[in-house]
Backbone as numpy.savetxt, mean C-alpha at the origin, in Angstrom:
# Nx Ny Nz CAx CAy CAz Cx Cy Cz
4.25 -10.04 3.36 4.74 -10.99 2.39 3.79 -12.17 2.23
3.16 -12.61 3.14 2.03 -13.84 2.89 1.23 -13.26 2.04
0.29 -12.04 2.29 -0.60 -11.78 1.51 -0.34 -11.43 -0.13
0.77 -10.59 -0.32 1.11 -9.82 -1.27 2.27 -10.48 -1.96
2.74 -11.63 -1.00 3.57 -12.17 -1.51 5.14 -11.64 -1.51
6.29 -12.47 -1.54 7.43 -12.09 -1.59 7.89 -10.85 -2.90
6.83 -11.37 -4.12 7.45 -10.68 -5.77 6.51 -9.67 -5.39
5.72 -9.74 -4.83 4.56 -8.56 -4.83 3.83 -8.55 -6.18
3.37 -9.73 -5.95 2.37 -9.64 -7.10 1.12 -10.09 -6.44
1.15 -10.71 -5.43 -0.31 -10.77 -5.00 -0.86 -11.82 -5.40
-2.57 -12.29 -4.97 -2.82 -13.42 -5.63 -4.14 -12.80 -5.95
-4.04 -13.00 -7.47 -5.36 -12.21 -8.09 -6.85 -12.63 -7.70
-7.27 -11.49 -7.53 -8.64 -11.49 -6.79 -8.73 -11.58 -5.25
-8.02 -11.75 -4.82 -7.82 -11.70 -3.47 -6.78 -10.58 -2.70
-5.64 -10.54 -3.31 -4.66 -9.25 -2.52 -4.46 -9.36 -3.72
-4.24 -8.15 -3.94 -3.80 -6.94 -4.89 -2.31 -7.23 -5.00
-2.29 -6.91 -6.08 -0.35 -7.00 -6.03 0.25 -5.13 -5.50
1.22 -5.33 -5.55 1.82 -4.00 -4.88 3.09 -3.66 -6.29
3.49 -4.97 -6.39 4.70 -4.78 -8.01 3.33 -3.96 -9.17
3.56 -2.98 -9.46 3.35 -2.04 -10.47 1.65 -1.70 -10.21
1.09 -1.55 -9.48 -0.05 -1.56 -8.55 0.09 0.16 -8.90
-1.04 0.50 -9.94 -1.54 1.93 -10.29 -2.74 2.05 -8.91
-2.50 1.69 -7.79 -3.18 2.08 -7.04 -2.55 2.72 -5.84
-1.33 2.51 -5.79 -0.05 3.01 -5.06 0.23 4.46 -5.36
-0.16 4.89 -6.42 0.64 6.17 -7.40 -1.21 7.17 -7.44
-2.25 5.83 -8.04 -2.94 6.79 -7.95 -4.06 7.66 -7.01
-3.54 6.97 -5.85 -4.16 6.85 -4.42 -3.09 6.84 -3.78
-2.35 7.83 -3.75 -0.95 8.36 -2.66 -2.34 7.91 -0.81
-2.63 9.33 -0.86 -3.02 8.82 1.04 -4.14 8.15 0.97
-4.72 7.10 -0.20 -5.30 6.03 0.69 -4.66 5.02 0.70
-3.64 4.80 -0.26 -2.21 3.46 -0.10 -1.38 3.94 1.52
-1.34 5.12 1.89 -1.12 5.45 3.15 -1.72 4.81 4.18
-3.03 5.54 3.99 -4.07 5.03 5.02 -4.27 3.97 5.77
-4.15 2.69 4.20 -4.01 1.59 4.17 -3.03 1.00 5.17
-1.65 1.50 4.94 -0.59 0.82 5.90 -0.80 1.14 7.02
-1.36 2.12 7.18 -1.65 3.24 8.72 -2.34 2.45 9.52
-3.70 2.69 8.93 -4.63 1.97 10.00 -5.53 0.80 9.32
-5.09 0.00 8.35 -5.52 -1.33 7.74 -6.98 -0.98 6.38
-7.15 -1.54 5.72 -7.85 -1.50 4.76 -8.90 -2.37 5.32
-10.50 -2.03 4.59 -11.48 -2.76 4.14 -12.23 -2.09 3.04
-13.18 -3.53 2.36 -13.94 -2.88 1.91 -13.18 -2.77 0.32
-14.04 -2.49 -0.69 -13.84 -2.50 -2.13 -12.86 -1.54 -2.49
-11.82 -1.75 -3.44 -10.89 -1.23 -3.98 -10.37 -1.89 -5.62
-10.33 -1.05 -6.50 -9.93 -1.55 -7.62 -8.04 -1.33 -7.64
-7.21 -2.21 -8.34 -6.09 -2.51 -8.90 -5.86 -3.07 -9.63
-5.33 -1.77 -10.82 -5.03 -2.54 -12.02 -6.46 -3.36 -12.73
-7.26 -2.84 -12.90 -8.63 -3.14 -12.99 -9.10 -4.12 -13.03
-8.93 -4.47 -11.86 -9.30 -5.64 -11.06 -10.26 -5.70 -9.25
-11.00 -5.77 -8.96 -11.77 -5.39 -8.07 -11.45 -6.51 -6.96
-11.23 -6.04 -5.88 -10.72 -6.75 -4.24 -11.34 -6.42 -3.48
-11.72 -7.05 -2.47 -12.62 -6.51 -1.32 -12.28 -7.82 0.12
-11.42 -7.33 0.41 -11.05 -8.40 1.39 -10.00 -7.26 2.98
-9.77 -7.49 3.44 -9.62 -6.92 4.68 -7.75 -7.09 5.20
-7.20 -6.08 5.06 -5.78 -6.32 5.69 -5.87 -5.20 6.89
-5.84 -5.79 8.18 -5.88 -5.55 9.73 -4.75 -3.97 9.61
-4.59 -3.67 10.56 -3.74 -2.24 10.78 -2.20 -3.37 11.38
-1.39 -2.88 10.78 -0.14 -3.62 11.48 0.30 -3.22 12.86
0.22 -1.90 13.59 0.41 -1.36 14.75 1.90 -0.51 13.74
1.86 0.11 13.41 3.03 0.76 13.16 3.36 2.20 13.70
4.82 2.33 13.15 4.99 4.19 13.61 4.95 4.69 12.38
4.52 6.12 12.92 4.57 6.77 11.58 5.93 6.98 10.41
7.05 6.48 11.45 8.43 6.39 10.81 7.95 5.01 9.69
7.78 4.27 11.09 7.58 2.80 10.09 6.42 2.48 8.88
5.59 3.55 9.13 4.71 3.82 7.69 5.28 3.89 6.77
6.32 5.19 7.00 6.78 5.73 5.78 7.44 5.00 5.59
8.47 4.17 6.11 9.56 3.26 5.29 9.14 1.89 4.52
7.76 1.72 5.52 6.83 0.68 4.14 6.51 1.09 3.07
6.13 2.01 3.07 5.71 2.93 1.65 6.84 3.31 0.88
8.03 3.55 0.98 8.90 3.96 0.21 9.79 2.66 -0.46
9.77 1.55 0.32 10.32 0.17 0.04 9.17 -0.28 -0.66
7.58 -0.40 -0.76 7.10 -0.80 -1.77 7.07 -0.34 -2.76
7.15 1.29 -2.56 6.86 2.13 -4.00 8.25 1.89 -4.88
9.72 1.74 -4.27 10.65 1.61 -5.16 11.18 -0.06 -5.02
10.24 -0.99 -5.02 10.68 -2.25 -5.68 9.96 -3.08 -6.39
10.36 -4.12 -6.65 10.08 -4.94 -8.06 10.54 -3.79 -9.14
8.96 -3.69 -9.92 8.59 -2.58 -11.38 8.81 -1.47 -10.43
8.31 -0.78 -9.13 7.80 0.12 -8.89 8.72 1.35 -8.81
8.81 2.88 -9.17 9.53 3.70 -9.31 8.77 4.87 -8.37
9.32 5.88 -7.89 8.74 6.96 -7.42 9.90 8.34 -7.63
9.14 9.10 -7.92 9.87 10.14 -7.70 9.57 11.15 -6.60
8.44 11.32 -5.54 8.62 11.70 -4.28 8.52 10.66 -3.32
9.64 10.84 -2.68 9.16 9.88 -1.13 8.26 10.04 -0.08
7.51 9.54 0.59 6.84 9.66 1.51 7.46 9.76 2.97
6.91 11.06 3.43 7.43 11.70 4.39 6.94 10.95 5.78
7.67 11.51 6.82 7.28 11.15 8.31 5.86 12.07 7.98
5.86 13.19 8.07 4.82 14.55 7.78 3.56 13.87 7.32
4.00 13.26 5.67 2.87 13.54 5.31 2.18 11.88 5.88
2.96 11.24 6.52 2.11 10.44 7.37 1.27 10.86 8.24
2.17 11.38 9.39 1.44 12.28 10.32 -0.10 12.78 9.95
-0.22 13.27 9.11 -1.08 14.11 8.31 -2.39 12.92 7.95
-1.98 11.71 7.56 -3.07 11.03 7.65 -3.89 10.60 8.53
-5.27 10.56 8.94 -5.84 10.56 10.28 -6.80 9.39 9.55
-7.53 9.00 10.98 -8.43 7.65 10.67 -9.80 8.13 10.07
């Protein structure tokens, strides 16, 4: 919530918003990845270019998936598959 903010919109140019974030949908396991084991390094959203660093949170793979399914279905955001324990599992570093 600091970075991305409570609305999930993010603060442009710096964190990415996550509210309607075509980078969520079009990058299923690297928006994974991301929660998994932390992001760096260049990424476009919403065509907009970020390059700033969010650490690995220490999570479970339960608790992956329930980040991912609470961002993908709030604010704008809609999904029609959920993200599995599995296909967490399945993501490696």
């Amino acid at each position: 919530m600091q970075c991305h903010l409570p609305n999930g919109k993010g603060t442009k140019g710096i964190f990415p918003p996550l509210d309607g974030a075509d980078w969520l949908t079009e990058k299923r396991e690297e928006s994974i990845h991301a929660v998994k084991f932390g992001q760096s390094g260049e990424i476009v959203v919403n065509g907009i270019t970020y390059n700033n660093v969010m650490p690995p949170m220490g999570l479970s793979d339960r608790e992956v998936a329930d980040v991912m399914n609470y961002i993908m279905n709030s604010w704008s955001n809609t999904q029609d598959k959920m993200v599995s324990i599995e296909e967490v599992k399945a993501i490696t570093n």
